[in-house]
PAZAPA-4460 file (N, C-alpha, C; in steps of 0.05 Angstrom, whole numbers, plus 32768, in hexadecimal, padded with zeros to 4 digits):
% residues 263
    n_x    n_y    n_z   ca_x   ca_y   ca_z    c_x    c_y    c_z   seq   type   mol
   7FE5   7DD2   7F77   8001   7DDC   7F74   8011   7DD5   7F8D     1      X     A
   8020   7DC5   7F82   803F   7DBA   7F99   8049   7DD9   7FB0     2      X     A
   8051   7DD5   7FC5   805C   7DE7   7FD0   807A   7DF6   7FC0     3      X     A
   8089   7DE3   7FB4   8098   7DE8   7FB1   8098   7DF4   7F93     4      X     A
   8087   7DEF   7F84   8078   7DF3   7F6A   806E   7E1F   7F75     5      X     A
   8065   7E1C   7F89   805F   7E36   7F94   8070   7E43   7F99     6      X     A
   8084   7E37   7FAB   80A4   7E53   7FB2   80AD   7E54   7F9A     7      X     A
   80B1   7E47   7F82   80BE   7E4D   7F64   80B4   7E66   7F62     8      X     A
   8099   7E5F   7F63   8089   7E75   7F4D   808C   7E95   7F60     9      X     A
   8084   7E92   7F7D   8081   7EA7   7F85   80A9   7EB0   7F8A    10      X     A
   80C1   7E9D   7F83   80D8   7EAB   7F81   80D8   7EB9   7F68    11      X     A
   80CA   7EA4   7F58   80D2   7EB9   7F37   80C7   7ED2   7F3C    12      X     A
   80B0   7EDB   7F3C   809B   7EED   7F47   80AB   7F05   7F55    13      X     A
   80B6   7EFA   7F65   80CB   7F0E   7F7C   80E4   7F1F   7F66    14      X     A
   80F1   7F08   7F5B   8107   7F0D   7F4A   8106   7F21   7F37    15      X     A
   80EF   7F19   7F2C   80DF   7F31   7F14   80D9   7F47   7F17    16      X     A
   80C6   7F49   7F2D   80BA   7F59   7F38   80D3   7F70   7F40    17      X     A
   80EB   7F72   7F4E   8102   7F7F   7F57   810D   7F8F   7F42    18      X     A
   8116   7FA9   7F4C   8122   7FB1   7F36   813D   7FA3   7F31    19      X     A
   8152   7FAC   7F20   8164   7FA1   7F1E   8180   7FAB   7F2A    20      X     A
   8177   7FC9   7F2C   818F   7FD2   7F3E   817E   7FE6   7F5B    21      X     A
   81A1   7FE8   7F69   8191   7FFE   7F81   8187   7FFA   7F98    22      X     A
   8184   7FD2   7F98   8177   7FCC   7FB1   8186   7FD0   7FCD    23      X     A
   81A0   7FCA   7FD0   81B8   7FD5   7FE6   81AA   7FF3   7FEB    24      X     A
   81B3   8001   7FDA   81B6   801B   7FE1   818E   8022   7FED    25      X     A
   817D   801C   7FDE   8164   8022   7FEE   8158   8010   8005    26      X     A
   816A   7FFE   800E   816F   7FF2   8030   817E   800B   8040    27      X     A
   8196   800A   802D   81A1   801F   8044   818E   8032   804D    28      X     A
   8182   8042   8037   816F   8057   8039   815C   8056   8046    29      X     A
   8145   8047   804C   8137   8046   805B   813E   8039   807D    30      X     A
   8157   8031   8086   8169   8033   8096   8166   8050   80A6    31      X     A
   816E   805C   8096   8173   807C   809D   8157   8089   809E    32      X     A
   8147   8088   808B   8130   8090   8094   811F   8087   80A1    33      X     A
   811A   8070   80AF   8107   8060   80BF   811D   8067   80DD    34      X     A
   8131   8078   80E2   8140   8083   80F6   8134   809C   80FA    35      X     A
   812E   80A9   80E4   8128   80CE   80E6   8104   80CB   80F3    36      X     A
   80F6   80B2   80E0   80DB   80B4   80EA   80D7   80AA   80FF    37      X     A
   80E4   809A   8111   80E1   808C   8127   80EF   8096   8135    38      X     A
   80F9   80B4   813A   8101   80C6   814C   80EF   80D8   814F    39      X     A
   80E3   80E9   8130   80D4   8106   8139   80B3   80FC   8132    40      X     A
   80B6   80DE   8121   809E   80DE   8117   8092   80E4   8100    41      X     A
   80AA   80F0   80F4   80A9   80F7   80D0   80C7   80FD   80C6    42      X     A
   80CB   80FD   80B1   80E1   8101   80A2   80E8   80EC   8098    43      X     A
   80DA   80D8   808E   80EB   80BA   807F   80DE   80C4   8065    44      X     A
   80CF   80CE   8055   80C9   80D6   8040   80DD   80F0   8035    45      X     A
   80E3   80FE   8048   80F8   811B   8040   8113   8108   803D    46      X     A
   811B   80F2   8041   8137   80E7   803E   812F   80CD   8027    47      X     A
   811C   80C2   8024   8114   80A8   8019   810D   80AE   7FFA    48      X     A
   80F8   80B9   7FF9   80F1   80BF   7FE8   8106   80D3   7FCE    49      X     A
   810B   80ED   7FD7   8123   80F3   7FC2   8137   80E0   7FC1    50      X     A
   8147   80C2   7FCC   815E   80BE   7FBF   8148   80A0   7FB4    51      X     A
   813D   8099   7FBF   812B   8080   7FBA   8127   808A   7F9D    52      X     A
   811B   80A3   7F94   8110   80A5   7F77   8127   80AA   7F66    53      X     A
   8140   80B1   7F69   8150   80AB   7F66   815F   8099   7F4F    54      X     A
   8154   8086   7F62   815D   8067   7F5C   8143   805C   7F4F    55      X     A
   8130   805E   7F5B   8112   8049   7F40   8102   805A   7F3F    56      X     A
   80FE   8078   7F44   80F1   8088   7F3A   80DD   808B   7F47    57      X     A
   80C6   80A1   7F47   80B4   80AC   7F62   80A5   809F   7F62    58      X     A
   809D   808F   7F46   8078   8082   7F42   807A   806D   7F57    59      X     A
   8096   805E   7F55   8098   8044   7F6C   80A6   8044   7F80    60      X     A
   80B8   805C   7F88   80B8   8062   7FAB   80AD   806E   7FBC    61      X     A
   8090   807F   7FB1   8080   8087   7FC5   8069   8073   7FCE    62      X     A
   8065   8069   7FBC   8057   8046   7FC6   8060   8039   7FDA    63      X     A
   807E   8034   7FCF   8095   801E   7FE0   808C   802A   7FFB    64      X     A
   809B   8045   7FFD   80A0   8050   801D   8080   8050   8027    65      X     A
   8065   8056   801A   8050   8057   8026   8047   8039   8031    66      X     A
   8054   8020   8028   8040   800B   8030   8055   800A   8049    67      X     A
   8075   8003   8044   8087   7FFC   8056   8087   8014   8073    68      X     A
   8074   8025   806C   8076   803E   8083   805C   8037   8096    69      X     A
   8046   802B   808A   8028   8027   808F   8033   8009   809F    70      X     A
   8043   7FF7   8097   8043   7FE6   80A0   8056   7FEA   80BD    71      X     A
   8069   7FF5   80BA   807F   7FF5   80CE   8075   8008   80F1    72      X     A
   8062   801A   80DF   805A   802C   80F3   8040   8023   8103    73      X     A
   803C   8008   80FE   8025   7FFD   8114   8024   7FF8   8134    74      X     A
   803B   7FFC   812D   8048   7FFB   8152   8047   8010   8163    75      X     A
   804E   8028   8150   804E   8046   8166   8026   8057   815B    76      X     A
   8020   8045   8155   8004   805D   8153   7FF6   8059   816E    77      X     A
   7FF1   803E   8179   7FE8   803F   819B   7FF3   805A   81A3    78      X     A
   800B   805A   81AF   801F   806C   81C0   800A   8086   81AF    79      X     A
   8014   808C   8199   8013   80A2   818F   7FEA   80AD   8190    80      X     A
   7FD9   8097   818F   7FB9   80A4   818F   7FB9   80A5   81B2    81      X     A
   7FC4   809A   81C9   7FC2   80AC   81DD   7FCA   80C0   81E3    82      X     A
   7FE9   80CA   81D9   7FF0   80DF   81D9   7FE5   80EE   81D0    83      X     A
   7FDF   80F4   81B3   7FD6   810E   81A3   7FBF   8123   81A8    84      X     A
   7FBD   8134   819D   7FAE   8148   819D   7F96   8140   818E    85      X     A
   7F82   8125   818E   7F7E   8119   817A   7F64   812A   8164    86      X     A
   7F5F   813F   816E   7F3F   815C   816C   7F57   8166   8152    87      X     A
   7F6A   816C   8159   7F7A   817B   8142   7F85   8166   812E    88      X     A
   7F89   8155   8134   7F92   813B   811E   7F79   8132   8113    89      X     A
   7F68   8136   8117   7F52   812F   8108   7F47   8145   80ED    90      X     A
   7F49   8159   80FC   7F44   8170   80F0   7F57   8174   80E1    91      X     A
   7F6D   8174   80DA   7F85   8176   80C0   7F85   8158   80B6    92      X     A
   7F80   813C   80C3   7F74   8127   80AE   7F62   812D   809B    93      X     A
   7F50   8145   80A5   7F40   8145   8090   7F41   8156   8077    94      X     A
   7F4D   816A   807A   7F60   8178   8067   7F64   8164   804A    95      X     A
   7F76   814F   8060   7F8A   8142   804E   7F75   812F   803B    96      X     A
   7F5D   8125   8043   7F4E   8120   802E   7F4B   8120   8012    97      X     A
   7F4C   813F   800C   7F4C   8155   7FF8   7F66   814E   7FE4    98      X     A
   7F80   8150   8001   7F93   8154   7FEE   7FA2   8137   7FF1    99      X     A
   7FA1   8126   7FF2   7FAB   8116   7FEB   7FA6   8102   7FD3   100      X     A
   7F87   80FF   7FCC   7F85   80F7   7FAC   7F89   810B   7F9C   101      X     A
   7F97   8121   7F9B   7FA2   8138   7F8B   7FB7   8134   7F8E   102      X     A
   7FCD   8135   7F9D   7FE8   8123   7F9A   7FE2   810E   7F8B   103      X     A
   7FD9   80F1   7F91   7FDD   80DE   7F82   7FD6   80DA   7F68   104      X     A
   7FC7   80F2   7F60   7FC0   80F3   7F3D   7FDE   8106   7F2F   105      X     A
   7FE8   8111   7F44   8001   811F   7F37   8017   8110   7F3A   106      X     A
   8018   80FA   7F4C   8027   80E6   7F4E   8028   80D0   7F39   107      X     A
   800B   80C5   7F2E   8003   80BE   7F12   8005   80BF   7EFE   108      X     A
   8000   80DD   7EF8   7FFE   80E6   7EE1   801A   80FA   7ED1   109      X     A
   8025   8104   7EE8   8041   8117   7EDB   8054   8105   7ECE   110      X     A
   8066   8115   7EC5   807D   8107   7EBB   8096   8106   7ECD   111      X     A
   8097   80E8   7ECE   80AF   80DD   7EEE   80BA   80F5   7EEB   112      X     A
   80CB   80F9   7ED5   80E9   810D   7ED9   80E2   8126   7EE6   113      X     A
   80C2   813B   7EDE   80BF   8146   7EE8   80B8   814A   7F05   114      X     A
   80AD   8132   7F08   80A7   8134   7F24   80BE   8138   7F3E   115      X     A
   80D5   811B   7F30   80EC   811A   7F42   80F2   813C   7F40   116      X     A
   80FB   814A   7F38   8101   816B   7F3A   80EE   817B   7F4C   117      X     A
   80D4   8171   7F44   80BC   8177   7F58   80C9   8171   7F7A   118      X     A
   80C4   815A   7F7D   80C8   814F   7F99   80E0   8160   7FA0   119      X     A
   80F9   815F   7F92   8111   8169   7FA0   810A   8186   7FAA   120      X     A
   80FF   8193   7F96   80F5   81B1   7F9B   80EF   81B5   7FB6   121      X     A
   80D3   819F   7FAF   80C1   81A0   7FCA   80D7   8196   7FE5   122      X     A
   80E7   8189   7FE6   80FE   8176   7FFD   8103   8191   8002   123      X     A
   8114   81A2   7FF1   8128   81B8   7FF0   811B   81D6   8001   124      X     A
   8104   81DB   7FFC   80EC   81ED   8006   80E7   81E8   8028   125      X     A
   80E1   81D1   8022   80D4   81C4   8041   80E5   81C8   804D   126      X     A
   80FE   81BD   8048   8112   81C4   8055   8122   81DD   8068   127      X     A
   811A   81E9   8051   811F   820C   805B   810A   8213   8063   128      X     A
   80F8   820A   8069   80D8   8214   8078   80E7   8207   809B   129      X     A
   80EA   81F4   809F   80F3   81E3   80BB   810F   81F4   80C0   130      X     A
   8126   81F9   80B4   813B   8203   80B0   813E   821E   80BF   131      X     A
   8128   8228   80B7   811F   8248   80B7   8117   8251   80D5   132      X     A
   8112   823C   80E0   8103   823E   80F3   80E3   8252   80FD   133      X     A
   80DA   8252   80DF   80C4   825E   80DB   80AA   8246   80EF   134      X     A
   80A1   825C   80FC   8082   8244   8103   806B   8251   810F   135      X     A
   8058   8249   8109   8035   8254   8106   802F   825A   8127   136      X     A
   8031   826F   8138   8030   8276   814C   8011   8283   815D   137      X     A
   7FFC   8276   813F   7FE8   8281   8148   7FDD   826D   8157   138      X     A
   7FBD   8270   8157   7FAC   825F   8168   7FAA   8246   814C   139      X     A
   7FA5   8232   815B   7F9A   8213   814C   7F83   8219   8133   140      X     A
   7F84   8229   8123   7F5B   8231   8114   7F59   8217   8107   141      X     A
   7F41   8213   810E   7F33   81F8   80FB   7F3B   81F8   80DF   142      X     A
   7F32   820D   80D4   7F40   8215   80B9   7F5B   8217   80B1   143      X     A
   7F6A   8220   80BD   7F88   8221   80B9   7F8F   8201   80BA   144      X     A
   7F88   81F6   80D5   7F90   81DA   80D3   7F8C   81CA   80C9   145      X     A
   7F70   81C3   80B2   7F67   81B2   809C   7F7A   81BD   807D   146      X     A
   7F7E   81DD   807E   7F8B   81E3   8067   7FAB   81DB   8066   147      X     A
   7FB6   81DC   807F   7FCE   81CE   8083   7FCB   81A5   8082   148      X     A
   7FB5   81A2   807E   7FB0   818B   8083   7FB9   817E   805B   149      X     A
   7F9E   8192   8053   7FA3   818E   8032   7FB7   8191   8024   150      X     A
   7FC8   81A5   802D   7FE6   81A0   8020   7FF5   818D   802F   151      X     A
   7FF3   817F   803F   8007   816F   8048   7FF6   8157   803A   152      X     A
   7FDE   8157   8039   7FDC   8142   8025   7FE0   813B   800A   153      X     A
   7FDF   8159   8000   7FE6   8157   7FE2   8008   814E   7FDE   154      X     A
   8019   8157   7FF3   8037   8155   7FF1   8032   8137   7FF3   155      X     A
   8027   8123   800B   8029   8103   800D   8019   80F4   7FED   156      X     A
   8004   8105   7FEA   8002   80F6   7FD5   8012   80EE   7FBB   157      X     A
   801D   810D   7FB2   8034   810F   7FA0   804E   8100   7FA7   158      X     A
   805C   80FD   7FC4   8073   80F7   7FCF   8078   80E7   7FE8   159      X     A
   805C   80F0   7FFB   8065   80EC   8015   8074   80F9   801C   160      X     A
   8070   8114   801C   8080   8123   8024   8069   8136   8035   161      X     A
   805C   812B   8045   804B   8143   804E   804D   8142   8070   162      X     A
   8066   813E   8070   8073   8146   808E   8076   8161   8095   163      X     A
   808B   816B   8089   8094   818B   8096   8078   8198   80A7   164      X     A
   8062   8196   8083   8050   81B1   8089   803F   81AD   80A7   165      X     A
   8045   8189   80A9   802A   818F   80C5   803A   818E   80DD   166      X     A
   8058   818B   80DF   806A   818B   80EE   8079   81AB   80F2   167      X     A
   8075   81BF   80E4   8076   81D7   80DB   8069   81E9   80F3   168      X     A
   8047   81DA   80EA   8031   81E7   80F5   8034   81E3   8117   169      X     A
   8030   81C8   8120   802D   81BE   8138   8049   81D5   8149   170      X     A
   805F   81C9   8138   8071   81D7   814E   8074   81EE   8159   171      X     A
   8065   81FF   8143   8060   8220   814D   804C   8227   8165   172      X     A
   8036   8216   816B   802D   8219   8183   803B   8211   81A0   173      X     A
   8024   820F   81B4   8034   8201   81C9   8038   81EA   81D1   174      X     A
   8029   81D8   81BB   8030   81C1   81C2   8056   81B4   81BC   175      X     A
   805C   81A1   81D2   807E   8199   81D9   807A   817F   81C6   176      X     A
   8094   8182   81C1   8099   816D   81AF   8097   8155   81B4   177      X     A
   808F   8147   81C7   8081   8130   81CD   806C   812C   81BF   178      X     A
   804F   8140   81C7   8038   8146   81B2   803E   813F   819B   179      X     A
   8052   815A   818F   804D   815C   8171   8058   8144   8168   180      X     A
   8063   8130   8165   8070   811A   815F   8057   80FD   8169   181      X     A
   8044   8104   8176   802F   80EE   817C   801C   80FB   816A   182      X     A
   8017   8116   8163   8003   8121   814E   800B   8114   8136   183      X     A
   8025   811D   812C   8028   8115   810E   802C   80F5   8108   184      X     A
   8034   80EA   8121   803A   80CB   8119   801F   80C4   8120   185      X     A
   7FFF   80C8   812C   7FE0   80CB   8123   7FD7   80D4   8101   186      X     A
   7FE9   80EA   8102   7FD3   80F4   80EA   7FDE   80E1   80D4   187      X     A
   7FFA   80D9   80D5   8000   80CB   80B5   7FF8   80B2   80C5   188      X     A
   7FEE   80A4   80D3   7FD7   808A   80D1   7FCA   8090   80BC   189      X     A
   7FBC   80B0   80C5   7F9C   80AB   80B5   7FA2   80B1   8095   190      X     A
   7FB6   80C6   8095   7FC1   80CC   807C   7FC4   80B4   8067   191      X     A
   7FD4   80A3   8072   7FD6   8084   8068   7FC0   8075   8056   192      X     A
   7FB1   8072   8065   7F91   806B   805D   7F8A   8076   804B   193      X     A
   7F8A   8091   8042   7F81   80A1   8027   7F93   809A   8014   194      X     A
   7FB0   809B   8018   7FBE   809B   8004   7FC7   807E   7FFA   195      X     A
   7FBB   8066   800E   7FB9   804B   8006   7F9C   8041   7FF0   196      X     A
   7F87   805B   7FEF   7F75   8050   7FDF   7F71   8066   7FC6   197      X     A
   7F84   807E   7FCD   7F8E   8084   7FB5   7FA1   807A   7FA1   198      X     A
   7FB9   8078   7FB3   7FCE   805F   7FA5   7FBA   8046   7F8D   199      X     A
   7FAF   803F   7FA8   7F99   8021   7F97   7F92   802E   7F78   200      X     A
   7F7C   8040   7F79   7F73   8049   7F69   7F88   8057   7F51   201      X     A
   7F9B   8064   7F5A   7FA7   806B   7F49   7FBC   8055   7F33   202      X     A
   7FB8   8045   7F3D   7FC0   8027   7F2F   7FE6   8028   7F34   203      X     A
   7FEA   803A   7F51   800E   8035   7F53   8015   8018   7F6A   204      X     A
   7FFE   800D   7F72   800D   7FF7   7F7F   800E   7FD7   7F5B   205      X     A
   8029   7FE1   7F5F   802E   7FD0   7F50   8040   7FBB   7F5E   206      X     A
   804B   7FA0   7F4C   8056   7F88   7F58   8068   7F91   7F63   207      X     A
   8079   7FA4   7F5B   8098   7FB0   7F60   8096   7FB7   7F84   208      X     A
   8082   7FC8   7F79   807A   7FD1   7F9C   807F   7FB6   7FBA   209      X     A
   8068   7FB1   7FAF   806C   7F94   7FC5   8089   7F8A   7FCA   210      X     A
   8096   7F81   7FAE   80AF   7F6D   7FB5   80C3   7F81   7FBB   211      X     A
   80C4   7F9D   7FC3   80D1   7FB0   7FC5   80CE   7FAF   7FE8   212      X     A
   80B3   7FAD   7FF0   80AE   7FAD   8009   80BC   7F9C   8018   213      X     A
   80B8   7F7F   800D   80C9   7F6D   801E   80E3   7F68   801E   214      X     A
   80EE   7F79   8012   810A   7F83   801C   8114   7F91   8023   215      X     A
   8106   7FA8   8023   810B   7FC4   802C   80FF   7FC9   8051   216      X     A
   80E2   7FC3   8056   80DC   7FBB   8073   80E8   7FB8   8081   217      X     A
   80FD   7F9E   8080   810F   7F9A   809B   8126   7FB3   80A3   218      X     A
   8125   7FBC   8097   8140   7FCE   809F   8131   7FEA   809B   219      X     A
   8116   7FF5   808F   8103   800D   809E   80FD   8005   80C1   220      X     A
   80F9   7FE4   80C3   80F1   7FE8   80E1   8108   7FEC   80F3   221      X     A
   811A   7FE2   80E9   812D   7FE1   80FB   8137   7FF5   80FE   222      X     A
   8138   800B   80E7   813B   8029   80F0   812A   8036   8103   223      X     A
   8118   802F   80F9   8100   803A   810C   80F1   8031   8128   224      X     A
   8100   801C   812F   8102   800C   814D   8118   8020   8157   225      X     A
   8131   8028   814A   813F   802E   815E   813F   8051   8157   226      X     A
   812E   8061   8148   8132   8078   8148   811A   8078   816A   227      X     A
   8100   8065   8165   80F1   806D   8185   8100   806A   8190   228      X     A
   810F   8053   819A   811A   8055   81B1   8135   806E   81AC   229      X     A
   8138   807E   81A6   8146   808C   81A9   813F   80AA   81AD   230      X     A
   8129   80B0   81A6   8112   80C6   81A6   811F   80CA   81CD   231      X     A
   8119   80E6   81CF   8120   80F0   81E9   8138   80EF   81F1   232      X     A
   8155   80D8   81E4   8166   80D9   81F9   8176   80F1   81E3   233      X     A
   8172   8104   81C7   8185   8115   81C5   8176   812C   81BE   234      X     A
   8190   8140   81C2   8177   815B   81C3   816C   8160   81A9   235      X     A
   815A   816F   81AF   8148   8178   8196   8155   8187   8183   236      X     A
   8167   8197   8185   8175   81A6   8182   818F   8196   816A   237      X     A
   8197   8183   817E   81B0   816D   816D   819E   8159   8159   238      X     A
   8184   8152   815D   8176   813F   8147   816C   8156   8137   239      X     A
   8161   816B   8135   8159   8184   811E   8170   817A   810E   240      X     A
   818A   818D   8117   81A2   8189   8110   81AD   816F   80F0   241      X     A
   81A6   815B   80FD   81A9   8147   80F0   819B   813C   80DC   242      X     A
   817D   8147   80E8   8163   813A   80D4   816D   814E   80BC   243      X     A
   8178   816C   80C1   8177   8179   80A4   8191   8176   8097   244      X     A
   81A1   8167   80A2   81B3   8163   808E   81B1   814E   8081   245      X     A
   81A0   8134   808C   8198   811F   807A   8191   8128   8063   246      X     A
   8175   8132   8068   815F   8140   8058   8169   8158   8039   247      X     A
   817F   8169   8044   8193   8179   8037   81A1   8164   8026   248      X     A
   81AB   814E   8026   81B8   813D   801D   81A4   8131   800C   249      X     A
   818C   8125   8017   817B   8115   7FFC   8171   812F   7FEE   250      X     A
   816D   813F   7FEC   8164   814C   7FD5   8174   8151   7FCD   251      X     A
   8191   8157   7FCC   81A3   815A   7FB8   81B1   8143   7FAF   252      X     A
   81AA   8125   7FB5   81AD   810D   7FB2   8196   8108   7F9A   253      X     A
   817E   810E   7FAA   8169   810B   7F95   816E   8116   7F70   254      X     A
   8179   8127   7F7A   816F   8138   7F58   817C   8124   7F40   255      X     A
   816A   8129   7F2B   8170   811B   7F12   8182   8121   7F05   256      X     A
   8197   8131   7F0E   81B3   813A   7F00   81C5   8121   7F12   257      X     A
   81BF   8120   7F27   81D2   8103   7F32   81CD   80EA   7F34   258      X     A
   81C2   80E4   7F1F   81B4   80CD   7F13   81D2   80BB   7F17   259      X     A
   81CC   80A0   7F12   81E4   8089   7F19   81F8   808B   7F30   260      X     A
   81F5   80A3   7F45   8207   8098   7F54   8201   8088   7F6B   261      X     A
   81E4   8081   7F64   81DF   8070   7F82   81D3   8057   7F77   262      X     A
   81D4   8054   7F56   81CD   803B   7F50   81E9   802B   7F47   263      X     A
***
């Protein structure tokens, strides 16, 4: 096969493979969320995912954001496995075991429409859990921290949405937000890994996925190049602030009553 016999095929391939609307608008989007995760270390799934499903629906933006997130985030896991608490990130990795091929069979198997309502629920909840300023003030228990481990996996498997709960947990102790932001940007390494051979198995990496990736990537990293370098220079206080009004915005972006306005 001719080289040029080859770029035909792998352009047709690309062309096909794409949905047909929505691509602008889920650049912009992961723009904005590859800014929120490359500041605290989570939140590109609480903005990505509700308006992403949106537009092509949950079965093929929790894929999209999981490969484009696995790939983008190879840069800060060094930084982040010297920093962390790595005895407690292991210990709620393992949790997530459990619950993350339990997400991805509900990610599988439900009905899209229901689910999109699902996720927003779940966006809308989490939300008011971080909002609330509710947080776990006890001691670290092995047990508490694997069971916080399993629901944040069951939320990534279903959505990638299993930020808040271990970002929830961490912040109520004493560890400073330096820590908790090298913990969770560790644990969704390992998280990754389960939900990449659940994904497999669950038969959602499809062609769409891929040719979704290579357009969508450049502008997750470039969010997420400049949310690190921006980590520390504003207060914690003014980025909360902001992350929940994104977040407040995609779930009421997300819902299936505002269908067409972002395609």
């Amino acid at each position: 096969m001719s080289l040029e016999t080859l770029l035909a095929n792998t352009s047709a391939w690309f062309v096909a493979a794409l949905p047909d609307h929505g691509i602008s608008s889920l650049v912009a989007i992961a723009l904005i969320a590859g800014l929120a995760r490359g500041f605290s270390g989570f939140g590109a799934a609480l903005i990505f995912v509700p308006l992403g499903g949106a537009i092509i629906g949950p079965k093929l933006i929790s894929p999209v954001l999981l490969v484009i997130d696995g790939v983008a985030t190879l840069g800060i896991i060094p930084p982040a496995w010297r920093s962390a608490n790595r005895r407690e990130v292991f210990t709620m990795a393992a949790g997530a075991v459990l619950g993350v091929p339990a997400g991805t069979a509900a990610l599988a198997l439900v009905d899209p429409l229901t689910l999109r309502w699902a996720i927003t629920a779940i966006a809308i909840c989490l939300l008011a859990l971080l909002v609330s300023g509710w947080r776990y003030h006890g001691e670290p228990l092995v047990s508490l921290t694997s069971t916080t481990g399993l629901v944040a996996g069951l939320f990534s498997g279903a959505a990638q949405l299993g930020g808040p709960p271990v970002v929830a947990y961490w912040l109520g102790g004493k560890t400073d937000f330096a820590r908790v932001r090298a913990n969770v940007i560790l644990y969704f390494a390992i998280s990754t890994c389960f939900s990449v051979v659940s994904y497999y198995f669950g038969g959602l990496f499809v062609e769409a996925v891929f040719a979704l990736t290579i357009v969508i990537l450049p502008s997750y990293i470039i969010g997420l190049y400049t949310g690190s370098k921006l980590f520390g220079l504003a207060k914690e206080s003014t980025f909360r602030m902001i992350c929940y009004l994104l977040i407040a915005a995609s779930a009421t972006m997300g819902m299936p009553l505002l269908d067409g306005v972002l395609r």
